[in-house]
C-alpha positions in Angstrom: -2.1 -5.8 1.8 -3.1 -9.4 2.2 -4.7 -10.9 4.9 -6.4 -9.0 7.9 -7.2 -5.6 7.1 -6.9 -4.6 10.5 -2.7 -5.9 10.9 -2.0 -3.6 8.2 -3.6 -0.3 9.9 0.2 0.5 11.3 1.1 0.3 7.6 -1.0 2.5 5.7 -0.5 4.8 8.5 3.4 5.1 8.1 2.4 5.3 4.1 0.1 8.1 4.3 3.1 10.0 6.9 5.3 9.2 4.0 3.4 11.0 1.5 2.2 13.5 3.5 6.1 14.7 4.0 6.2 14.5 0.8 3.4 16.1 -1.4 5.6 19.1 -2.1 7.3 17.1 -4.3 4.3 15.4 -6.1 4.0 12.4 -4.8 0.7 10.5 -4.3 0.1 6.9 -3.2 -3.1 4.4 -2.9 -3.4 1.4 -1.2 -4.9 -2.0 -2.7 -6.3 -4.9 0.1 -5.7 -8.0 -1.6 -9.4 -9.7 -0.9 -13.5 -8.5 -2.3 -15.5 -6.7 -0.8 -15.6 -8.4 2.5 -13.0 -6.2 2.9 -15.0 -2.5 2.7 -16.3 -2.3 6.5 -12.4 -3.0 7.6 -11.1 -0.6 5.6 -13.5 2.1 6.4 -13.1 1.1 10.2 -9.2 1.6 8.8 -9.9 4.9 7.6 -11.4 6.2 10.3 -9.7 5.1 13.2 -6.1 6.0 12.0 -7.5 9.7 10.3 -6.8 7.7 6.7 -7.2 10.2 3.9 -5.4 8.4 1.1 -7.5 6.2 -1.1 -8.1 2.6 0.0 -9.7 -0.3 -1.7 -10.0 -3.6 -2.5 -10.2 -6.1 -5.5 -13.6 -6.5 -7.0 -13.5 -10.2 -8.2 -11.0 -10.7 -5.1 -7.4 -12.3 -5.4 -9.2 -14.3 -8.2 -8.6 -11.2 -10.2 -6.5 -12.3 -13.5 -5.0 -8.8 -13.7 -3.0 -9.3 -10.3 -0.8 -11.8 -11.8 1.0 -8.9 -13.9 2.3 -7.6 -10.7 3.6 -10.5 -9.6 3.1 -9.8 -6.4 2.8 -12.9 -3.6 0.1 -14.3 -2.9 1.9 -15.6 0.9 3.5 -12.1 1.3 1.7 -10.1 4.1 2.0 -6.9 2.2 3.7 -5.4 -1.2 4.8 -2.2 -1.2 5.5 -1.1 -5.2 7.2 2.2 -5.8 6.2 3.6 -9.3 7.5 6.4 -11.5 5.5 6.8 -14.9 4.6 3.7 -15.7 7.1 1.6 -14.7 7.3 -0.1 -11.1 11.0 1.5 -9.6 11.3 -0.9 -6.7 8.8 -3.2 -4.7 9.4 -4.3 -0.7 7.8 -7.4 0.2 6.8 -8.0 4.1 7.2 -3.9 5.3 6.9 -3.7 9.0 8.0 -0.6 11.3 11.4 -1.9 11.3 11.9 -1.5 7.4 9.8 1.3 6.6 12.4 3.7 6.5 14.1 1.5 3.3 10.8 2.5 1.8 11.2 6.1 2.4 14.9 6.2 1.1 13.5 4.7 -2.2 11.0 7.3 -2.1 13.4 10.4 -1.5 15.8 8.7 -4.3 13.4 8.9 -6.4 12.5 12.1 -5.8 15.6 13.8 -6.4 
């Protein structure tokens, strides 16, 4: 999630739904705010205003972080969504809003078949 913590609240919402439909089948998610810790007192207001139960963070050293780059995730994008199986990265959506959320979730159930 880049940006304002707050505009992505819808978000993590529809990705903890997502999960939460589908823990039968194993699958488990976390959520990465691209930004430092001037980020924790959003997410926790995050957390707790939405009923948030899946893990939230941020980035230690910030967007500076040298690690991010592997991802290659955009740095203009409001938000990444990355699906993973193993170790490898399955599909990534760039810019999820309501409207394509449910492209997410048919990635999701595809991959769990």
């Amino acid at each position: 999630m880049n940006g304002d913590a707050s505009k992505a609240a819808g978000l993590v919402a529809n990705v903890q739904k997502a999960v939460e439909a589908r823990k039968d089948k194993g699958l488990k998610t976390f959520v990465v705010f691209m930004g430092g810790p001037e980020l924790k007192e959003p997410i926790e207001k995050i957390a707790q205003e939405k009923s948030i139960t899946i893990p939230m963070t941020f980035l230690p050293q910030g967007v500076s972080a040298r690690d991010i780059g592997a991802y290659k995730i955009s740095s203009t994008a409001k938000n990444t969504v990355l699906i993973w199986k193993g170790q490898n990265v399955r599909k990534n959506f760039v810019d999820v809003d309501d409207a394509s959320f449910p492209e997410v979730e048919k990635a999701l159930d595809e991959l769990l078949q």
